[in-house]
C-alpha positions in Angstrom: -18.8 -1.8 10.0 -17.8 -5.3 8.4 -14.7 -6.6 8.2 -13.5 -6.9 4.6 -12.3 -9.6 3.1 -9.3 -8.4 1.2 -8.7 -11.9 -0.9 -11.8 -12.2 -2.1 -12.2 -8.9 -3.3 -12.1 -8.0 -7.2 -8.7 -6.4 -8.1 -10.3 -2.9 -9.4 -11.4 -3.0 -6.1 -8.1 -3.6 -4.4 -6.7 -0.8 -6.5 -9.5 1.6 -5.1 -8.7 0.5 -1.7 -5.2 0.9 -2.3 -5.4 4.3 -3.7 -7.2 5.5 -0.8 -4.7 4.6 1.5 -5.5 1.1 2.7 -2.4 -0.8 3.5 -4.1 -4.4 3.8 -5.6 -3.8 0.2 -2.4 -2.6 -1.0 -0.4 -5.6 0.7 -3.1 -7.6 -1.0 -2.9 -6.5 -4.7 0.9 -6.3 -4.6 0.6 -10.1 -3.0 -1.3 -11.4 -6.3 0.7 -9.4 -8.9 4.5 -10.4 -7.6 4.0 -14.1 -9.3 2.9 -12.3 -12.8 6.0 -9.5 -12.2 8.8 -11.7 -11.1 7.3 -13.8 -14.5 7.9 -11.1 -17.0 11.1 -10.0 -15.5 12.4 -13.5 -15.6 11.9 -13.9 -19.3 12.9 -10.5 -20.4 16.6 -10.8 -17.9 17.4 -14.8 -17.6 19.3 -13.8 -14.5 17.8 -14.9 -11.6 19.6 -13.2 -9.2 18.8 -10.0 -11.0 15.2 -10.4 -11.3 14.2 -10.7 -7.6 15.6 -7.2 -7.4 13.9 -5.8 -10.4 10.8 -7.7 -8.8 11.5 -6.4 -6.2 11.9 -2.6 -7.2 8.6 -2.9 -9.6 6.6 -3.9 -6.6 7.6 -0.8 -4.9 7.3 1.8 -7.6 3.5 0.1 -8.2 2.9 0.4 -4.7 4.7 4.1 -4.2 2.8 5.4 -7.6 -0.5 3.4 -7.2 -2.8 6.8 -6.7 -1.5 8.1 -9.9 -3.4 5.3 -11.6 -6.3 7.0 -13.1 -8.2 3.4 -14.3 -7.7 0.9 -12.5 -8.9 -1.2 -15.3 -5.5 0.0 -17.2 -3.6 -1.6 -13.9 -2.0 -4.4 -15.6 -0.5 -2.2 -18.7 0.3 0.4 -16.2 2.0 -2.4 -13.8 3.9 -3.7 -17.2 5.1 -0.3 -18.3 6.5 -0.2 -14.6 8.3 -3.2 -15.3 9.6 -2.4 -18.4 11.0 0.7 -17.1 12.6 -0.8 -14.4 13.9 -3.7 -16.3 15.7 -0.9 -18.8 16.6 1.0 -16.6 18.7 -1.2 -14.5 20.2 -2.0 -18.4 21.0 0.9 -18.6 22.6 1.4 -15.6 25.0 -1.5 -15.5 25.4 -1.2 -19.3 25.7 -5.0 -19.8 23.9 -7.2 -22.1 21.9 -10.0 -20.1 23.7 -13.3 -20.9 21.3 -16.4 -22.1 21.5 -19.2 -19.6 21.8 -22.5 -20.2 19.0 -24.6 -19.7 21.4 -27.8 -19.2 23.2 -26.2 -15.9 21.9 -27.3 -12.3 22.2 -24.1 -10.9 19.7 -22.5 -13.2 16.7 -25.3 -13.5 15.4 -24.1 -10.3 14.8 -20.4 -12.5 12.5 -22.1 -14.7 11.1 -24.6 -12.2 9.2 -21.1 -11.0 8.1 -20.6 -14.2 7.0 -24.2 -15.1 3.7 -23.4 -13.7 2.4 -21.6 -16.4 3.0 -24.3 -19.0 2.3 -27.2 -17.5 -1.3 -28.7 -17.3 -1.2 -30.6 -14.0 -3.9 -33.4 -15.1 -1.6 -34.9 -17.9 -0.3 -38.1 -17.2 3.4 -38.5 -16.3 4.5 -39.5 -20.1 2.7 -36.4 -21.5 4.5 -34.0 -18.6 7.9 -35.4 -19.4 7.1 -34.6 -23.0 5.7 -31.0 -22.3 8.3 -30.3 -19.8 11.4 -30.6 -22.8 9.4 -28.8 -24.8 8.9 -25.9 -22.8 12.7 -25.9 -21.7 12.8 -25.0 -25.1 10.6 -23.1 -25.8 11.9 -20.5 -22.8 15.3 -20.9 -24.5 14.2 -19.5 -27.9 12.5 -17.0 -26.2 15.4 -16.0 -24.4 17.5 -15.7 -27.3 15.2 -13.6 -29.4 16.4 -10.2 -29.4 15.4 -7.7 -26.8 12.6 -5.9 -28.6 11.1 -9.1 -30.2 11.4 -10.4 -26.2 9.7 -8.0 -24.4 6.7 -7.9 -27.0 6.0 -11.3 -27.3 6.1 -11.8 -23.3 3.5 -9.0 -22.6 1.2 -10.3 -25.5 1.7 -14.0 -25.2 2.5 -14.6 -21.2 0.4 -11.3 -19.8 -2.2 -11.1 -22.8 -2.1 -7.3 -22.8 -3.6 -5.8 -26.2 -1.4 -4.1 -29.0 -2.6 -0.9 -27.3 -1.1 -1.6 -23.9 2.3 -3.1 -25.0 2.3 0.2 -27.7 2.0 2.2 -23.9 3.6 -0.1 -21.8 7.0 0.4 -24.3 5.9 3.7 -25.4 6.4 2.6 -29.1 3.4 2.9 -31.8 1.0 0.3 -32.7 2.3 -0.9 -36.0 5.8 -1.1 -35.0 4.4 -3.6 -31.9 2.3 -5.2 -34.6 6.1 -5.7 -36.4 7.9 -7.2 -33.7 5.4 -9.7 -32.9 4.8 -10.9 -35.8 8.7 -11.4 -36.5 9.1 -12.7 -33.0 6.3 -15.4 -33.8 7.8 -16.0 -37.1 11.6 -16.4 -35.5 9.7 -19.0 -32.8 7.8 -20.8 -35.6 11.0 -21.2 -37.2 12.9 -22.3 -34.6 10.6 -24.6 -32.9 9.6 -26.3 -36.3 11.2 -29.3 -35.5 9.9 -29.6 -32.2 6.3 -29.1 -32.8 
């Protein structure tokens, strides 16, 4: 029998794998999803510190509840609803609101350094990535200040690209009320970021 090759491989494949009990596949597919987790998390808690653990715990209930995944082609709703869920319920537990952090303070640039990544296209020239870089800083910051519901919809549409039917799933609301919140969160960023852009 061949040796597989685990990186190359497809993720519905992984998730196959993965459900029939192959640690290396499973390793694998939780390997390439903790960058887009610890993402979301980031955006919808602001606290560093909390969201390795909430990272941490999504990983684990993905990789505990993986056979329960009836298509894999639904994995990346599924793995949001997961984070979701873990992301309220750790709300709910401490019964604290998540505190906006300042995008000025040292100890916090590293946070969005992680995230910088996804904004920034690497072949601009060093005026243009000094530009973008403000610009994103704050952009994350009106994100971060939009209310809960507006946040958590506009980071699975906008940042993960799931459809209106997987965000309606992934925070077991309906479709027009996602349709809503989106619209009002991009209306509160356009708003906000007027002057900027």
């Amino acid at each position: 029998m061949a040796k597989l090759s685990y990186k190359k491989m497809p993720r519905e494949e992984l998730i196959a794998y993965s459900q029939q009990d192959d640690f290396k596949a499973l390793e694998e597919l939780i390997r390439r999803e903790q960058k887009n987790i610890y993402t979301a998390l980031m955006y919808l808690s602001g606290n560093k510190d909390n969201v390795y653990d909430l990272t941490q715990e999504t990983l684990f209930k993905i990789a505990k509840n993986i056979k329960s995944l009836a298509n894999p082609k639904n994995f990346k709703s599924w793995a949001n609803q997961i984070a979701t869920n873990v992301f309220y319920d750790d709300l709910r537990k401490n019964k604290k609101d998540y505190e906006v952090i300042s995008l000025e303070d040292d100890e916090n640039s590293n946070v969005f350094a992680a995230i910088k990544n996804f904004f920034i296209d690497k072949k601009c020239k060093p005026p243009e990535i000094c530009l973008s870089s403000e610009l994103d800083k704050i952009i994350k910051y009106e994100i971060l200040n939009l209310p809960e519901s507006f946040r958590i919809v506009i980071i699975l549409r906008e940042l993960e690209g799931l459809s209106y039917e997987e965000i309606a799933l992934a925070t077991n609301s309906n479709i027009g009320t996602v349709k809503s919140r989106i619209s009002r969160a991009r209306n509160k960023l356009q708003e906000n970021l007027k002057a900027y852009l």
